[in-house]
FIKERO-611442 format. One record per residue (C-alpha): z, x, y; residue in three letters. Coordinates in Angstrom, 3 decimals. Last residue first. Layout:
residues N
{node {Z; X; Y}; Ala}
...
END
This chain:
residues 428
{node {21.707; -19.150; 4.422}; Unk}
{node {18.276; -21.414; 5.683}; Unk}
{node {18.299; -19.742; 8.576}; Unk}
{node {14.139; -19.591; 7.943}; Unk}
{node {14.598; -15.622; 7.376}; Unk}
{node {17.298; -15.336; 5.785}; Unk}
{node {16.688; -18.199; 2.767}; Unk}
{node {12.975; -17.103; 2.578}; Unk}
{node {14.345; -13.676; 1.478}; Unk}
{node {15.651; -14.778; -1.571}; Unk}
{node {12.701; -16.611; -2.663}; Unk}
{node {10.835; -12.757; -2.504}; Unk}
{node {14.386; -11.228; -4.671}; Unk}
{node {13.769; -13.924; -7.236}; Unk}
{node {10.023; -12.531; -7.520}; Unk}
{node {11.341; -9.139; -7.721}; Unk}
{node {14.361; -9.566; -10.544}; Unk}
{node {11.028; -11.703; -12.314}; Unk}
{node {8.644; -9.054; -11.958}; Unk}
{node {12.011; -6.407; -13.884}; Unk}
{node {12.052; -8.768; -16.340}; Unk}
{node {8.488; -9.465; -17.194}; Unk}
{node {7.969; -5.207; -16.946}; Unk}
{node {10.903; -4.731; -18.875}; Unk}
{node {9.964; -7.910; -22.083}; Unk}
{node {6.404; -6.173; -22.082}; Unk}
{node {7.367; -2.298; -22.553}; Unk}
{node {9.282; -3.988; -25.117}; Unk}
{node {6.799; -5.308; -27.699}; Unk}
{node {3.849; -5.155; -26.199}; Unk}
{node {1.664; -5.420; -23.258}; Unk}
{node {-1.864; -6.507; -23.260}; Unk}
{node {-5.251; -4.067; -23.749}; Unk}
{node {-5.669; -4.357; -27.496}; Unk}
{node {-4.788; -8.246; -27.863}; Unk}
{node {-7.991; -8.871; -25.155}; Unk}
{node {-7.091; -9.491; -21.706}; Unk}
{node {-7.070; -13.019; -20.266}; Unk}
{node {-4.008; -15.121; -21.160}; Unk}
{node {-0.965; -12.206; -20.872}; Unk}
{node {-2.361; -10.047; -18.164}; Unk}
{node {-3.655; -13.101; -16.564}; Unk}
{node {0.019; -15.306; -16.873}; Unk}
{node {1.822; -11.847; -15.538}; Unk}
{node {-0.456; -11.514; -12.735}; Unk}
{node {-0.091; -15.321; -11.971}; Unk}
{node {3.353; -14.782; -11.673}; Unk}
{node {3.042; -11.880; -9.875}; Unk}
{node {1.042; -13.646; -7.270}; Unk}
{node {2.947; -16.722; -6.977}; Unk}
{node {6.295; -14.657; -6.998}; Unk}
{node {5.084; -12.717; -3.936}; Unk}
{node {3.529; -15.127; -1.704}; Unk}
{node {6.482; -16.941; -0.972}; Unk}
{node {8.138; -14.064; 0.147}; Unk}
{node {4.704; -13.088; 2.263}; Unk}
{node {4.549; -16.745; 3.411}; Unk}
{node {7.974; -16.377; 4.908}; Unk}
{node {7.085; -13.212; 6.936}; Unk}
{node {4.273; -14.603; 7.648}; Unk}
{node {5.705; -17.366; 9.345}; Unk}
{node {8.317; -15.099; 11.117}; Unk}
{node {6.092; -13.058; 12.328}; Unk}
{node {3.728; -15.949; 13.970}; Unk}
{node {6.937; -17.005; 15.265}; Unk}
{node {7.492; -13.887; 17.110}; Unk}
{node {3.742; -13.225; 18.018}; Unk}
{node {3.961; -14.160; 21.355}; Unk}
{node {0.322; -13.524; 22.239}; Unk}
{node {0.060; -9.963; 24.161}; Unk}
{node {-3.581; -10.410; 24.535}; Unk}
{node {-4.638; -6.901; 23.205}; Unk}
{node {-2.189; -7.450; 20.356}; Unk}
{node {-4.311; -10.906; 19.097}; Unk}
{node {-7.781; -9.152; 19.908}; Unk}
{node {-6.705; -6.567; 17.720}; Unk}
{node {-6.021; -9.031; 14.645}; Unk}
{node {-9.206; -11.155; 14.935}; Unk}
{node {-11.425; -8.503; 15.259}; Unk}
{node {-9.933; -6.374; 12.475}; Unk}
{node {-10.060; -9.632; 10.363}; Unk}
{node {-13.593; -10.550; 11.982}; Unk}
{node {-15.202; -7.691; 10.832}; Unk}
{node {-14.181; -7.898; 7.005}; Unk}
{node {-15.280; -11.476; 7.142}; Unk}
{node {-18.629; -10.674; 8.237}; Unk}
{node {-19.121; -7.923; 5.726}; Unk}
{node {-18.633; -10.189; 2.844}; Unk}
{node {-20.397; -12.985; 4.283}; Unk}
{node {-23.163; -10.743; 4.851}; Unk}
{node {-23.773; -9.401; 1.214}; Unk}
{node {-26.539; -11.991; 0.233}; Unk}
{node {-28.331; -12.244; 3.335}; Unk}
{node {-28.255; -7.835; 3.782}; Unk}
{node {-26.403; -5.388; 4.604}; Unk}
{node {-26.008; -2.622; 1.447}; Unk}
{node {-23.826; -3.674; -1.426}; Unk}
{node {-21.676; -1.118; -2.605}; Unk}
{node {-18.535; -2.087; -0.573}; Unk}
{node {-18.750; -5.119; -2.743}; Unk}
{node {-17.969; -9.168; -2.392}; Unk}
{node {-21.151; -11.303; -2.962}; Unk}
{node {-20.088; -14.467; -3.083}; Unk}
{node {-17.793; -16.508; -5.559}; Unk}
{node {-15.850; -18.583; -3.013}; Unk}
{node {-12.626; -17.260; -4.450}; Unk}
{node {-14.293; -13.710; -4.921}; Unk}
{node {-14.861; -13.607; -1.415}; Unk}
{node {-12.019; -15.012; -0.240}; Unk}
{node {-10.027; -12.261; -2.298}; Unk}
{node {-12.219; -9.836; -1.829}; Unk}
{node {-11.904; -9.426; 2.493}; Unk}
{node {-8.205; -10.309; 2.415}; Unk}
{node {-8.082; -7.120; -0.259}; Unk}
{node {-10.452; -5.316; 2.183}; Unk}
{node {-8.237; -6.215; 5.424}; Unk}
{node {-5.369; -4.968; 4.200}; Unk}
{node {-6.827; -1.320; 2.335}; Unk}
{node {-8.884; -0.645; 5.834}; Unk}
{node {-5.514; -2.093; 8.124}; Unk}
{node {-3.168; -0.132; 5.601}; Unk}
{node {-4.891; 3.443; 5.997}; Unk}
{node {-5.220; 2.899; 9.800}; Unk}
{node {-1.158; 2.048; 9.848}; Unk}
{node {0.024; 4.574; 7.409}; Unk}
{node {-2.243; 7.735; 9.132}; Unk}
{node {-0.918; 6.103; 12.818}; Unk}
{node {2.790; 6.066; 11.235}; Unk}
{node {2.604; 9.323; 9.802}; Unk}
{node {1.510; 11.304; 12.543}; Unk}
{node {3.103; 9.286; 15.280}; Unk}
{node {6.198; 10.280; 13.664}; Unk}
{node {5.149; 14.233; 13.256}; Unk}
{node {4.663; 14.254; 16.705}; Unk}
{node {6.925; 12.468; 18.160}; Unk}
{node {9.632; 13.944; 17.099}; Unk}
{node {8.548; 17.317; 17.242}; Unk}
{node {7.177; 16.667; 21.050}; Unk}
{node {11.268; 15.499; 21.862}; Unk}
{node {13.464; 17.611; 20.195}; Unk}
{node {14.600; 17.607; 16.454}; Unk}
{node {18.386; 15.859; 16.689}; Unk}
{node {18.574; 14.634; 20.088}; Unk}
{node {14.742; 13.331; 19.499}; Unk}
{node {15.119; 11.339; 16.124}; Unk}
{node {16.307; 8.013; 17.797}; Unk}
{node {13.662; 8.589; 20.331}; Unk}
{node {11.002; 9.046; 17.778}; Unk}
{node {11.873; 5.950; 16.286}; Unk}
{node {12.335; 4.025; 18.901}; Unk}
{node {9.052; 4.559; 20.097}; Unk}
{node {7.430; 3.684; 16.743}; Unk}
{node {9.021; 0.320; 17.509}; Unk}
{node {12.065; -1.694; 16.337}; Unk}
{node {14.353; 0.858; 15.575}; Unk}
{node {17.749; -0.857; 17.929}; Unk}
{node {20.156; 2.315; 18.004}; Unk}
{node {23.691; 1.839; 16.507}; Unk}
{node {24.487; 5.517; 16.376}; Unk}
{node {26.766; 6.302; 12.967}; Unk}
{node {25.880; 9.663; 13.695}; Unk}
{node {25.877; 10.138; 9.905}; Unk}
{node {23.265; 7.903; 9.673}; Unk}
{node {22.006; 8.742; 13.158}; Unk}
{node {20.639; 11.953; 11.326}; Unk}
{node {20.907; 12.809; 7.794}; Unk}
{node {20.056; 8.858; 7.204}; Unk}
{node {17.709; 8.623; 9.624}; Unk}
{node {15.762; 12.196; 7.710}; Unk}
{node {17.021; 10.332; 4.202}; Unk}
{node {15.583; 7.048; 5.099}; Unk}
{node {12.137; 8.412; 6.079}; Unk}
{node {11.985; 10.934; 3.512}; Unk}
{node {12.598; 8.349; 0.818}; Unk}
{node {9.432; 6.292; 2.028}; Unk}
{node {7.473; 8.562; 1.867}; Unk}
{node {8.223; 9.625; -1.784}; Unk}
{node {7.807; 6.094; -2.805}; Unk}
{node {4.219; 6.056; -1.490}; Unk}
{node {3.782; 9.312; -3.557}; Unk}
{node {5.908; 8.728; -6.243}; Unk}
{node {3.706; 5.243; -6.762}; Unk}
{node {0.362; 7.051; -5.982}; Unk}
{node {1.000; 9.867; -8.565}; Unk}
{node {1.544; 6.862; -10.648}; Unk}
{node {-1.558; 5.027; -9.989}; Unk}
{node {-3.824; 7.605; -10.543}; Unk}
{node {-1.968; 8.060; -13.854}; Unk}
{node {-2.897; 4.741; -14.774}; Unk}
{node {-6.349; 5.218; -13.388}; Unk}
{node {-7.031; 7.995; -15.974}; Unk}
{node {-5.225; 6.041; -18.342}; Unk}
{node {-7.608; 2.866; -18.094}; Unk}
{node {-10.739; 5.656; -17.858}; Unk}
{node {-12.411; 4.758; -21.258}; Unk}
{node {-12.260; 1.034; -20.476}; Unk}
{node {-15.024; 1.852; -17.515}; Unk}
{node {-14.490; 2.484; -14.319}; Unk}
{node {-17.258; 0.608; -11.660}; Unk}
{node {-15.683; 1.882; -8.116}; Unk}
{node {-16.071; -1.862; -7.011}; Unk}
{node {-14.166; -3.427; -10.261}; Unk}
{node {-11.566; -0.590; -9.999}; Unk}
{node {-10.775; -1.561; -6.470}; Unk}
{node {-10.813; -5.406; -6.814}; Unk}
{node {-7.947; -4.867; -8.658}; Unk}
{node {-6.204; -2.684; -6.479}; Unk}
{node {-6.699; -4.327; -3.446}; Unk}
{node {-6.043; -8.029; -4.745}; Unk}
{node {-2.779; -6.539; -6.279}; Unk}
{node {-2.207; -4.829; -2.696}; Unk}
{node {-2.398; -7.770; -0.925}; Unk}
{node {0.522; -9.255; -2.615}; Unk}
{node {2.999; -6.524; -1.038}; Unk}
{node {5.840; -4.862; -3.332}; Unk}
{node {7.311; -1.925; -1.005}; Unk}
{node {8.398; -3.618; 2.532}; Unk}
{node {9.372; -6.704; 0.346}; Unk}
{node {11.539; -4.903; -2.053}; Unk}
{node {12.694; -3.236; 1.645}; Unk}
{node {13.515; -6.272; 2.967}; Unk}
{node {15.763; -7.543; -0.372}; Unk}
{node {17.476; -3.993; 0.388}; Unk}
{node {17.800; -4.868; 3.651}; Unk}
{node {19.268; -8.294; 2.687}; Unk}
{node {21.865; -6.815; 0.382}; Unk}
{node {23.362; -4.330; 2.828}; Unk}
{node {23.838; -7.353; 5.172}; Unk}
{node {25.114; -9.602; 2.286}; Unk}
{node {27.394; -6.730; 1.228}; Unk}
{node {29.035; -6.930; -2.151}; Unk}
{node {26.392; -4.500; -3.628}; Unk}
{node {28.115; -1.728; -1.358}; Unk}
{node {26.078; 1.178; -3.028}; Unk}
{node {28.375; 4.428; -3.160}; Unk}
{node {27.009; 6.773; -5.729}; Unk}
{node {23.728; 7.446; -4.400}; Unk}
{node {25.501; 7.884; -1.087}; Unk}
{node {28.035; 10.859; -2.517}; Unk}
{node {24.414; 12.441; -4.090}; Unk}
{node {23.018; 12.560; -0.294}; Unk}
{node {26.251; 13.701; 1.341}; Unk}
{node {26.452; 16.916; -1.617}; Unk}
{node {22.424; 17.596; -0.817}; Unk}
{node {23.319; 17.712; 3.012}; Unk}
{node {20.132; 17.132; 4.792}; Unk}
{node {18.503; 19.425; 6.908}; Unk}
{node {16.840; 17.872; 9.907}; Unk}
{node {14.812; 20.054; 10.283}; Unk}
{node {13.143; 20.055; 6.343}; Unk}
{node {13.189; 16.280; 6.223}; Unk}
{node {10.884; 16.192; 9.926}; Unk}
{node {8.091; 18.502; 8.021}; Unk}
{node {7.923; 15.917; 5.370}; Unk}
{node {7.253; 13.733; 8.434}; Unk}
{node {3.691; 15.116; 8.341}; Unk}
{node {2.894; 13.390; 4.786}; Unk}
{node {1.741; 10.217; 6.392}; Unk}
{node {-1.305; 12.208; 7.685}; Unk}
{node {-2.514; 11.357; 3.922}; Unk}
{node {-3.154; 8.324; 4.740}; Unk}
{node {-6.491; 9.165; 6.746}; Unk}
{node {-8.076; 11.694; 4.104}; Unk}
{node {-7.280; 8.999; 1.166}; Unk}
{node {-9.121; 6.504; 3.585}; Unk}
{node {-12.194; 8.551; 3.629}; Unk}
{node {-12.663; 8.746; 0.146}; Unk}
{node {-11.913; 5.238; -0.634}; Unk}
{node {-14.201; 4.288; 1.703}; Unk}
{node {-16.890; 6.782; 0.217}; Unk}
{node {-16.369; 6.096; -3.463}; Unk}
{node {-16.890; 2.033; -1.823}; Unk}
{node {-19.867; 2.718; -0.785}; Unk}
{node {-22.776; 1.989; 2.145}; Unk}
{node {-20.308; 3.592; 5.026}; Unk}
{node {-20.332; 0.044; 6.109}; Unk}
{node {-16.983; -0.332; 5.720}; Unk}
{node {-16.028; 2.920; 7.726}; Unk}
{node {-17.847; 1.518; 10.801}; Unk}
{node {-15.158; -1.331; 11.104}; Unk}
{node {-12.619; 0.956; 10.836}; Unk}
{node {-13.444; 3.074; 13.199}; Unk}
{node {-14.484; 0.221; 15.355}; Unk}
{node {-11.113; -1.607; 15.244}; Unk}
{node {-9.571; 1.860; 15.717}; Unk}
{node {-11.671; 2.678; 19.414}; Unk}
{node {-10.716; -0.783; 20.625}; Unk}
{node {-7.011; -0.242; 19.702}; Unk}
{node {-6.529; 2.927; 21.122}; Unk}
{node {-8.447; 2.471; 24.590}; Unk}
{node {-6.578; -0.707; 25.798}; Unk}
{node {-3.863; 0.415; 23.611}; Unk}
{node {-3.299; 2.834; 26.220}; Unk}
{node {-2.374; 6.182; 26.348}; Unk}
{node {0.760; 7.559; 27.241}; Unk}
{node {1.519; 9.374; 24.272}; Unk}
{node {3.636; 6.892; 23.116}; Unk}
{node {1.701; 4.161; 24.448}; Unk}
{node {-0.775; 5.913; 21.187}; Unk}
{node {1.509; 5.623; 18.528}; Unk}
{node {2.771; 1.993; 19.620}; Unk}
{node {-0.719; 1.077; 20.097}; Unk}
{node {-1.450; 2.113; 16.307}; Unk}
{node {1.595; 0.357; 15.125}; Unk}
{node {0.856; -2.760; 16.827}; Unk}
{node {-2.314; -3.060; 15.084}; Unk}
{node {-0.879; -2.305; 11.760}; Unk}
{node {1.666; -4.928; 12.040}; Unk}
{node {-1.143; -7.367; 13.482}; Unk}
{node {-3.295; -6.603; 10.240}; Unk}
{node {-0.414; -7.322; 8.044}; Unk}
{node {-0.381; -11.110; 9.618}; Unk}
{node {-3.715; -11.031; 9.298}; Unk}
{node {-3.447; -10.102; 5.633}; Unk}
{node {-0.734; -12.646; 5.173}; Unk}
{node {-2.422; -15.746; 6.421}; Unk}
{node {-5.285; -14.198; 4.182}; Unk}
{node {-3.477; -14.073; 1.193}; Unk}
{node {-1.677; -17.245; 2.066}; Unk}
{node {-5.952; -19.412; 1.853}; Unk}
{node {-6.865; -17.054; -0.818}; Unk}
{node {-4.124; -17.621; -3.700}; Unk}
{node {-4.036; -21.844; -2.592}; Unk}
{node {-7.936; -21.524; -2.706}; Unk}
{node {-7.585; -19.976; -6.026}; Unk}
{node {-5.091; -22.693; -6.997}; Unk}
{node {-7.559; -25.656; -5.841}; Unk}
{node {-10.468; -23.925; -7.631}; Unk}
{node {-9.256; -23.523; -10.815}; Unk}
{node {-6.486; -22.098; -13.230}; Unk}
{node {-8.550; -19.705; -15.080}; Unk}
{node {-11.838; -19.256; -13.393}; Unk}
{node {-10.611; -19.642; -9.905}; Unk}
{node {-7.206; -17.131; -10.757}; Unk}
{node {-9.996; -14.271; -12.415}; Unk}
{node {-12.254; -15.051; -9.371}; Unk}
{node {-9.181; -14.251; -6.939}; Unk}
{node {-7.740; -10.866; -9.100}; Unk}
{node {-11.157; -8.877; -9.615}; Unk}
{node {-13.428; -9.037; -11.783}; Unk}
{node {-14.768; -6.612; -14.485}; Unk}
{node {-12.936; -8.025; -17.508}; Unk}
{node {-10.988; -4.603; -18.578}; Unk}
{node {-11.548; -2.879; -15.792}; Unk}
{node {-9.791; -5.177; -13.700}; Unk}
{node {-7.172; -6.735; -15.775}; Unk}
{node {-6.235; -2.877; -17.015}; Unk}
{node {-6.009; -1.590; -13.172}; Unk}
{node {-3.885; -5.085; -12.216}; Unk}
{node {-1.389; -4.367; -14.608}; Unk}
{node {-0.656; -1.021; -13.607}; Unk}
{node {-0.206; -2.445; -10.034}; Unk}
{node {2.953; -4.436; -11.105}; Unk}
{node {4.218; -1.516; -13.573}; Unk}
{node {4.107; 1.270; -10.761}; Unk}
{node {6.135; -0.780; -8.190}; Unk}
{node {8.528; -1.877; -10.624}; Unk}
{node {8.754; 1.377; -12.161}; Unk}
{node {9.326; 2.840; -8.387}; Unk}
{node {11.554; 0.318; -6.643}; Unk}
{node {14.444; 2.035; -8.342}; Unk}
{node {13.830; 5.379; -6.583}; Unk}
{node {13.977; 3.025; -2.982}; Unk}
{node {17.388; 1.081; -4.317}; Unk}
{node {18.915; 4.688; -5.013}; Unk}
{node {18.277; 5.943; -1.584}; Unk}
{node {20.070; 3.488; 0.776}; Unk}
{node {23.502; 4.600; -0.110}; Unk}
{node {22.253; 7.810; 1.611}; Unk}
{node {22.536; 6.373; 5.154}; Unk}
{node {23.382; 2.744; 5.826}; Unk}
{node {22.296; 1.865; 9.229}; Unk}
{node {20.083; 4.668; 10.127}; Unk}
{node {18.591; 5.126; 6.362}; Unk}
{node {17.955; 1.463; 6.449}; Unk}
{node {16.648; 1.433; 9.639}; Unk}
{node {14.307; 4.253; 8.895}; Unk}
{node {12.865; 2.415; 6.078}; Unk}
{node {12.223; -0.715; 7.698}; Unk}
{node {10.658; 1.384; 10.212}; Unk}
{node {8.420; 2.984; 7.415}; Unk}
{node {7.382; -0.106; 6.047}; Unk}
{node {6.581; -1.458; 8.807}; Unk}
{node {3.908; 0.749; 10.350}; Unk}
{node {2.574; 1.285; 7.078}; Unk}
{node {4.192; 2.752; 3.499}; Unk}
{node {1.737; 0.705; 1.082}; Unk}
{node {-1.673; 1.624; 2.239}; Unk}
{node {-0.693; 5.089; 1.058}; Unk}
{node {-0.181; 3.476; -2.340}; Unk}
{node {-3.422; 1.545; -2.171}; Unk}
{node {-5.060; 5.004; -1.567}; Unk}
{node {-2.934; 6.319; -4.757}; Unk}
{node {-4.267; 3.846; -7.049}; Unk}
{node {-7.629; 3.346; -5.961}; Unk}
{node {-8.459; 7.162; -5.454}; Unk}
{node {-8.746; 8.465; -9.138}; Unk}
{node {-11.682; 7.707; -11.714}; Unk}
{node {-14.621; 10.074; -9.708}; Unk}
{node {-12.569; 12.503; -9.165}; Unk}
{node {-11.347; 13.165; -12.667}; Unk}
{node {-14.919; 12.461; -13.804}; Unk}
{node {-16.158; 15.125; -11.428}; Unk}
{node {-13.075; 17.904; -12.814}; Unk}
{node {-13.969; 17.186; -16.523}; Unk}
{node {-18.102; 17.128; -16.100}; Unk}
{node {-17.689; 21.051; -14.394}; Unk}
{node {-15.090; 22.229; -17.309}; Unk}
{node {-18.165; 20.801; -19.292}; Unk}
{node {-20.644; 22.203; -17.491}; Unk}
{node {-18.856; 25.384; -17.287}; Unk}
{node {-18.531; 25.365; -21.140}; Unk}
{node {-21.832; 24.558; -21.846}; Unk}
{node {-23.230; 27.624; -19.347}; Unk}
{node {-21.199; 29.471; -21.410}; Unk}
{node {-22.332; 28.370; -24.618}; Unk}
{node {-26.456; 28.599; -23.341}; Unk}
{node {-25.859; 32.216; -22.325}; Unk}
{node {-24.239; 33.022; -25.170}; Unk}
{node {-26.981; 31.566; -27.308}; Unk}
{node {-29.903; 33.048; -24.986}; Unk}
{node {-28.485; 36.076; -25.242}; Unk}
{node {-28.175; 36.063; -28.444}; Unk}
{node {-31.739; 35.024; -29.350}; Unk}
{node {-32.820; 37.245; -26.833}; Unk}
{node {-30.974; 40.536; -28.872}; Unk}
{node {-32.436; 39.415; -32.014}; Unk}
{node {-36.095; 39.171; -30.750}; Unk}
END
C-alpha cells in the first residue's frame, strides 16, 4: 500500500508541475497579441516609405530620432492597456461618458476620416506589391478586401489577433535586405552623432516620421483590444511587456528600413523620388539585384499593409461603435444586435478599395487627412492623458516622475502633430 501511495504522490506532483508549467505558457498566450499586433499595424505601407526616404535622403543621422520614438511610443499605448483593463471600455465610450456626446462624436467623426484615409494607404500598398509582380490590383485588391473581411467574422477576437500576428510578421523579411547590404557599423555611429537640428527639411521628416510612428487609431486599437480579449487587472504587466516587445519590434522595422537606404543610396547620395513600393525596390535593385529586392520589399510592405487595414479599420470600427454605444466585439456572433458593428467594418474595406479601384484623385483627399491626422494627434493624447489622470483608480495612475516624462515627452509629440499642419497646408 506504501509503494501506491507514493506513486500516486509523485505521480500527482509531477503531473502538478506540468500543469502548472502548462497554465504559465497558455496564460502567457492568452494575455499577449494586442500590443505587438498594433505594433505591426504601426510600420504600413507608409511608414516604411517614409522611412526609406529618410534613410535615402539623410542616411544614419536619421537613426537616433527613430530609437527616441520608442519610450514615447511605448508610454502612449501603455496608457491605453491600464485604461482598458482597468474600467473595461474602450477609448470612445470612456471620452462620451466623461466629456460627452458632442466631444465623442468630434473623437469618432476624425477617427474615421483618418481610418479611411489609412485604409487608402494600405490599399495602395497592396496594389503596389502586386503591379509589381505584374498582377493587377483588379485581382489583388478584390481578393484582400475579402480576406480581410472574412477574418472579422472568424467568431473571435483571440482568433483575429492570432491571425493578424501571422500576417505582420512578413514585415520581418527585409531583415534579410540589412544583412546584404552590409552596413558600415563606424558610418552608422558617425550619423548618430551628426543630427543637423538646424535643418527645416531635416526637421520636417523627422516631424513626418513622429507622425509615421504615433497614429491615433492605434490608441482606439489598443484599448479596445484588451477590453475584447477580456484581461483582467492581474495581467496589466503581462500586457505591458506585450507592448514593449511590440514597440522594439515596430521600431526595429522601421530602423532596418532607414539603415538598408541609408547604407545604400544614402551614401550614394542618389536623389531617387520613393513614392511607391516600386520605387523602393528599384532604388534597392543596383545594390541587391532585382527578384531580392523585390522580394523581400513586397514582403514586408504587403504583411504591414494587410496587418494595418485589419488593426485600421477595427479601431474606426470601435470607436463609432462605442461612441454610439452599440454592440462593438469581435466576440459577438452575427446577429440584430452585433450588425452595426460588422456592417461598418465591411464598408471601411469596401469603401477604401473601391476608392483605389476607381483611380479617384486622391491628392487632396491626402492632404486632408494628412492634416486631420496632426490634428488628431494632440486631441487624442490629450484626452489620454486627462482619462489616465480622471478615470483610473489612485493605484493604477502614474506617479511621481514616471508621470511628469510621459506628460512631457506627449506634449514634445502633440506640439510636433500642430507642427506638421503648418507644412502641409503652406501655412510656413
Amino acid at each position: 500500500m506504501r509503494r501506491v501511495r507514493t506513486f500516486d504522490i509523485n505521480h500527482i506532483l509531477n503531473r502538478g508541475y506540468q500543469s502548472t508549467s502548462y497554465f504559465k505558457v497558455k496564460h502567457f498566450f492568452n494575455v499577449w497579441g494586442p500590443g505587438l499586433i498594433v505594433m505591426l499595424a504601426d510600420t504600413d505601407a507608409g511608414c516604411l516609405i517614409t522611412a526609406a526616404q529618410s534613410g535615402a535622403q539623410w542616411g544614419y543621422t536619421m537613426i537616433l530620432p527613430q530609437i527616441l520614438l520608442i519610450p514615447v511610443l511605448y508610454f502612449a499605448q501603455e496608457m491605453t492597456v491600464r485604461l482598458g483593463i482597468v474600467t473595461k471600455k474602450g477609448h470612445g465610450e470612456l471620452i462620451r461618458e466623461y466629456f460627452g456626446k458632442k466631444w465623442a462624436w468630434i473623437s469618432a467623426g476624425t477617427l474615421a476620416i483618418s481610418a479611411i484615409g489609412a485604409l487608402l494607404t494600405e490599399f495602395v500598398g497592396i496594389a503596389g506589391v502586386g503591379e509589381m509582380f505584374g498582377i493587377s490590383k483588379w485581382i489583388t485588391i478584390p481578393i484582400a478586401t475579402v480576406l480581410l473581411i472574412a477574418i472579422a467574422f472568424s467568431g473571435s477576437y483571440r482568433r483575429v489577433e492570432k491571425v493578424g500576428v501571422m500576417i505582420g510578421l512578413a514585415e520581418l523579411a527585409f531583415l534579410v535586405v540589412v544583412v546584404m547590404v552590409k552596413p558600415q557599423l563606424g558610418n552608422m555611429v558617425r550619423g548618430i552623432g551628426t543630427i543637423p537640428w538646424h535643418n527645416s527639411s531635416y526637421i520636417y521628416l523627422v516631424a513626418a516620421n513622429v507622425g509615421a510612428v504615433i497614429m491615433p487609431w492605434m490608441i482606439f486599437y489598443q484599448q479596445g483590444a484588451v477590453v475584447d480579449k477580456h484581461l483582467g487587472v492581474e495581467s496589466i504587466n503581462k500586457e505591458k511587456h506585450d507592448t514593449f516587445v511590440g514597440t522594439l519590434v515596430t521600431q526595429g522595422i522601421m530602423l532596418t528600413f532607414v539603415i538598408a537606404f541609408a547604407a545604400t543610396m544614402g551614401l550614394q547620395h542618389q536623389q531617387v523620388a520613393l513614392e511607391t513600393v516600386s520605387d523602393l525596390a528599384s532604388g534597392l535593385s543596383a545594390f541587391i539585384g532585382s527578384y531580392p529586392a523585390k522580394l523581400f520589399t513586397g514582403m514586408s510592405l504587403l504583411g504591414g499593409s494587410l496587418v494595418a487595414a485589419l488593426v485600421v479599420a477595427l479601431a474606426g470600427t470601435w470607436g463609432v461603435t462605442e461612441v454610439l454605444n452599440w454592440k462593438h466585439s469581435l466576440n459577438e456572433p452575427l446577429q440584430k444586435g452585433s450588425l452595426g458593428f460588422y456592417i461598418i467594418y465591411c464598408l471601411a474595406h469596401i469603401i477604401g478599395a473601391i476608392l483605389v479601384l476607381a483611380n479617384i484623385n486622391l491628392v487632396n483627399l491626402a492632404v486632408s487627412v494628412e492634416v486631420m491626422n496632426a490634428l488628431l494627434l494632440p486631441i487624442v493624447l490629450g484626452f489620454l492623458l486627462i482619462l489616465e489622470a480622471k478615470v483610473l483608480p489612485e493605484k493604477y495612475r502614474m506617479h511621481g516622475v514616471y508621470r511628469w516624462l510621459v506628460t512631457v515627452l506627449c506634449m514634445v509629440v502633440m506640439g510636433f502633430g500642430l507642427y506638421m499642419v503648418g507644412p502641409i497646408m503652406g501655412i510656413w
